[in-house]
Every structure is written in structure tokens, then in C-alpha cells.
C-alpha positions in Angstrom: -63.6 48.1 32.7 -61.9 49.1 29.6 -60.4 45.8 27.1 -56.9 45.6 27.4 -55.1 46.4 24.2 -51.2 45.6 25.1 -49.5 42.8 26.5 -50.6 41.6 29.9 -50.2 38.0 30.7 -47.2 37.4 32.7 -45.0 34.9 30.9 -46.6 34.8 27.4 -44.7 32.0 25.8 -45.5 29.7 29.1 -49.4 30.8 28.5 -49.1 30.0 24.5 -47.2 26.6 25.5 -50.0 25.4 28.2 -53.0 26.1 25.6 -51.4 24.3 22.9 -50.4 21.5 25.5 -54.1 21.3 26.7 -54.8 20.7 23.0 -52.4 18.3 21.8 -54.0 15.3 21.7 -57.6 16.2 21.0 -59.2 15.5 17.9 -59.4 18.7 15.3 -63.4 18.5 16.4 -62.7 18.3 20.1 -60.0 20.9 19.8 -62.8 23.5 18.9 -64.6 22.3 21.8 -62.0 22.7 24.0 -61.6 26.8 22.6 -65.4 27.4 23.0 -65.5 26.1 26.3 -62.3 28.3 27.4 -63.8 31.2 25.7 -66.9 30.6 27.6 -65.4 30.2 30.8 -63.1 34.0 30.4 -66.0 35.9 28.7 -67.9 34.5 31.9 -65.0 35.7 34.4 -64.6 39.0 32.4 -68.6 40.0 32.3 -68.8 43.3 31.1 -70.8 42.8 28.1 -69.2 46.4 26.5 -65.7 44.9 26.7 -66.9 41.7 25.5 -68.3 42.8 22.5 -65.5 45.2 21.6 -63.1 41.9 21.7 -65.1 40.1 19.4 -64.8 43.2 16.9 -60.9 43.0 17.4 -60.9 39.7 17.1 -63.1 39.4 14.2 -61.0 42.3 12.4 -59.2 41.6 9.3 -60.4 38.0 9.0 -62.3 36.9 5.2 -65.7 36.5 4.5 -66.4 33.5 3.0 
């Protein structure tokens, strides 16, 4: 399996409007729960531990050091 660099969710905005929905009234602490749990449960369904860590280096990309 090779990580998926372009668009592929069906219906993007509808996906973007759900997550934020499933966020809306959590606490900023709970929030962050709620994303490590979802990332927990895809990097669980996706499995292949090469994809997985090249989506943490894309995702990590660009972002400051502290």
C-alpha cells in the first residue's frame, strides 16, 4: 500500500463539516482527545506501518520547532 497523495474522500466539505461537528462542543482538552482517539482508530484500520510513518513526515512537514 502506497499513502495517498491527492484528494480522495468523497465529498470533502461534508467530511470537514462532520469532524468539526463531532468537535463542537468539547472542551479545547477533550477536543485533543477526541483527534488522538480518531487518529488512533485510522492508523489502526490503515496498518501498514511504512505508510504510516511516511504520513507522519508529511504531516509533520513545514510545521516550527519550538
Amino acid at each position: 500500500m502506497a499513502l495517498e497523495h491527492q484528494a480522495n474522500i468523497s465529498d470533502p466539505d461534508s467530511f470537514y463539516e462532520e469532524l468539526i461537528s463531532c468537535q463542537r462542543d468539547l472542551s479545547e482538552e477533550n477536543a485533543l482527545l477526541f483527534q488522538a482517539r480518531l487518529l488512533l482508530v485510522m492508523a489502526n484500520h490503515i496498518g501498514d506501518r511504512k505508510v504510516l510513518s511516511e504520513a507522519m513526515v508529511l504531516a509533520r512537514r513545514g510545521l516550527p520547532q519550538r
